[in-house]
N, C-alpha and C positions, 0 to 999 in steps of 0.2 A: 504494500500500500504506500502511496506516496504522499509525502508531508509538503503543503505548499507555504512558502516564506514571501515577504515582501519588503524591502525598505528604497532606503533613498541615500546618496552619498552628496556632497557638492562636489562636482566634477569639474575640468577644465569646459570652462563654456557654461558652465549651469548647473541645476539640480538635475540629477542622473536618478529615473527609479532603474531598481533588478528587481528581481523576481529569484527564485530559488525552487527549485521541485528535489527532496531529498528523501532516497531509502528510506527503509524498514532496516532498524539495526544499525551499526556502522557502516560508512559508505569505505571502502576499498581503494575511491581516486575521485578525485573532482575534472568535471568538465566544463568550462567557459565558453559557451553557446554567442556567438555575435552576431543580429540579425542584417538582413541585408537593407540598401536603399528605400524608401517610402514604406515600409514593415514596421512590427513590431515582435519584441521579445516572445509576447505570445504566443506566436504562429508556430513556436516550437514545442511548446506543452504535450506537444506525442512524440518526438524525441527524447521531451525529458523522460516522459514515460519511460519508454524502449532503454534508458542508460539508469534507472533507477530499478529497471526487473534484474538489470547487469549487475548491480549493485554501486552504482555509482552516481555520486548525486550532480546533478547540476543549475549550474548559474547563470541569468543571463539579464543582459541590460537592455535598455532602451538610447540609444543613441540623441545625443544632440538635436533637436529639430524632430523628433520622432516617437511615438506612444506616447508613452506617460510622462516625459521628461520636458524639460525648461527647452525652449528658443521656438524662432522663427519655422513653421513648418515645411520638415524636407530639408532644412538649411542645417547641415554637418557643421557649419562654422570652420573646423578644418582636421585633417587626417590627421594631424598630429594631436590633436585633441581629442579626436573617437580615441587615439592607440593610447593616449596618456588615461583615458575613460577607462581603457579595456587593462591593463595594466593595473588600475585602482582593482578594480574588483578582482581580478585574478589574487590581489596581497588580499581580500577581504574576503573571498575564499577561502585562503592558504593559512589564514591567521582561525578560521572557522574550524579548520579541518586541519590541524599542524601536522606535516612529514607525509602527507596523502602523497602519491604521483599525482600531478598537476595538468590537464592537457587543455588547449583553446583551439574551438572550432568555429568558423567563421563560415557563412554562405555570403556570395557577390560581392556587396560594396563590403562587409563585414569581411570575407575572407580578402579581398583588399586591404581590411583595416589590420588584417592579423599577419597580411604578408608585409604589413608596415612598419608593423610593429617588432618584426621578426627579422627586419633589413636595417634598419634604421640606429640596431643595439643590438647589445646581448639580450637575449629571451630566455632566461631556464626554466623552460618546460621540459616534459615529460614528452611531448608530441604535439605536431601542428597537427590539424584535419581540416581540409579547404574543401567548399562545396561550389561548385561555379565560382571561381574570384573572377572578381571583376577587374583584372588588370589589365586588361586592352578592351578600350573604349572607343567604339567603332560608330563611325557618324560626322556627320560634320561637316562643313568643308575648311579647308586649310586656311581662310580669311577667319571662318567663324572661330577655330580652336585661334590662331593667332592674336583675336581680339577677348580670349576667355581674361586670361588676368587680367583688363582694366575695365569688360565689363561685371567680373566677378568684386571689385570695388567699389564701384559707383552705383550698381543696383545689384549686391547682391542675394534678392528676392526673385529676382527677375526671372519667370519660365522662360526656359529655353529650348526645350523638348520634351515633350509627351510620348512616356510610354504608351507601350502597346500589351494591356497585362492578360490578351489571349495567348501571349509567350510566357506568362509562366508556367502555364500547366496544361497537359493535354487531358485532364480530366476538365470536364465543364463545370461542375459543383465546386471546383476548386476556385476557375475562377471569376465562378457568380460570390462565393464566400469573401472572396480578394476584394470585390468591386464594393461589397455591403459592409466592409470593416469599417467602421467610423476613425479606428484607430491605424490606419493606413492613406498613405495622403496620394490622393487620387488627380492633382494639377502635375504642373509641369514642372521640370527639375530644376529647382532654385541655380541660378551662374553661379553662384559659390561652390555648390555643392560641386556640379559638372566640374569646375576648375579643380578643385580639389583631388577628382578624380581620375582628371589627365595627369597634373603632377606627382600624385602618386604613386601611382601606374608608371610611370616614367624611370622613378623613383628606384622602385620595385625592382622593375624589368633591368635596372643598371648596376644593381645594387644583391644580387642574387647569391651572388658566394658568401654573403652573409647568413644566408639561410642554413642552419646546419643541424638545427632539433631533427628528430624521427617526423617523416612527413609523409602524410595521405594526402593527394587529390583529386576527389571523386569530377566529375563531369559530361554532363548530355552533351552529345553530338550535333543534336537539332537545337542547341542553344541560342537563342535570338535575340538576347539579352544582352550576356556576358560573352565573348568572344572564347569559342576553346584556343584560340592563338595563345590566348595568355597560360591554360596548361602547360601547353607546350614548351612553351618559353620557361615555366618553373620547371618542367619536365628537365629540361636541358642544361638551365641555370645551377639549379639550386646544390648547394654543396652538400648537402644532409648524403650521409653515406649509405642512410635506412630510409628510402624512399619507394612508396610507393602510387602508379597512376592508374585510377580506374576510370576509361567512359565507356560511359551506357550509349547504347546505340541509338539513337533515334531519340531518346527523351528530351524533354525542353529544361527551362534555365532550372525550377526549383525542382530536380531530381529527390528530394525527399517531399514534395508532393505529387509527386507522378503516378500515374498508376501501380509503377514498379516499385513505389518506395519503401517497402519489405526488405526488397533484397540490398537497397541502397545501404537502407539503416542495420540490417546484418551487415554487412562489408564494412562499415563504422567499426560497430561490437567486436567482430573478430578484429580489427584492428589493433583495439584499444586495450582486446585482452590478450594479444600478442605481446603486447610490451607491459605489462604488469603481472606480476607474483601468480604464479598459479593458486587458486583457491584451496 
């Protein structure tokens, strides 16, 4: 049975809620859940489930501009500020649960946030686990990205492209639920955020031998979102000597809400209990 927790930190950029869904008994390792772009924390709550039957509890926040938390909506403010976010609660786990293995799992803009966090510095985690990162951000034209950092200044509110969120899911209930979220921001992507995104990603993709925790990155093939370029590119980059890359064939961007998301979130599990203690 799983115990659900709630609180709030002041974060860089704002007041930060998380959330928390944790085991029966002592949990065996913490997991750091980071959702993606215009989302919230919540949409994970069957995940938590799934790493809480594993015995394992997990944590997960609300970003900047997004669910429950402080700012402008959809406006990140900036990637060093989710990763400074994500970081916070990973010690507010780790101070929760003292000497647990430790791992952060990030989906799109999230697992961007966690490949930034992971490039950027030292990370001692236990294991990275990336779900779609959104590290190549495709779109644009070369005037429009050219003019992002000074229109991301001067109106950084500003839409500058609408999604399309029949690419998240090839289930249809998934994303009639997407469209009726109140806690999902359904306009266009703030210039901040977009900026944010490209230099990130830039960031990332240059900065990759940094990367050297144990590393899974899952990814659809049909992804319309997130570019699988950017797997690839971790594929190839990343220094982590225990790396592993999963895509799914044909699924679109949120592979653990796909129809197939069974096997997704097995391929997780065995993962995670690859690299900790046998029971």
């Amino acid at each position: 049975m799983t115990r659900h927790e709630t609180g709030e930190f002041q974060g860089n950029g704002g007041r930060v809620f998380w959330q928390a869904w944790l085991p029966d008994g002592d949990p065996r390792a913490v997991v750091v859940i980071v959702h993606g772009y215009a989302e919230h924390s919540g949409r994970y709550a069957h995940l938590a489930t799934r790493l809480n039957e594993d015995g394992i509890a997990a944590y997960a926040l609300d970003h900047i501009g997004h669910g429950r938390s402080e700012g402008a909506r959809a406006n990140v403010g900036s990637l060093d500020a989710a990763a400074d976010n994500v970081a916070t609660l990973l010690e507010l786990a780790s101070d929760r649960h003292p000497g647990l293995p430790r791992f952060v799992f990030g989906h799109s803009m999230g697992g961007l946030t966690v490949s930034y966090l992971a490039t950027r510095g030292p990370l001692r985690v236990d294991g990275v686990a990336l779900s779609g990162p959104a590290v190549v951000v495709e779109g644009g034209n070369p005037v429009s990205r050219l003019l992002a950092p000074l229109v991301s200044r001067i109106a950084p509110n500003l839409p500058v492209v609408k999604l399309d969120s029949t690419l998240v899911s090839r289930d249809p209930e998934v994303v009639r639920d997407y469209d009726a979220d109140p806690l999902n921001h359904h306009g266009g992507v703030p210039a901040r955020t977009a900026h944010e995104m490209l230099r990130a990603g830039e960031f990332v993709t240059g900065h990759l031998s940094n990367l050297t925790a144990p590393l899974l990155v899952q990814h659809g093939t049909a992804d319309g979102l997130a570019s699988p370029t950017g797997t690839d590119l971790i594929e190839k980059g990343a220094a982590s000597k225990d790396k592993t890359v999963i895509r799914y064939d044909g699924l679109f961007h949120e592979i653990y809400n796909d129809p197939e998301q069974d096997k997704v979130m097995t391929d997780l599990i065995d993962w995670l209990d690859a690299h900790l203690p046998a029971r």
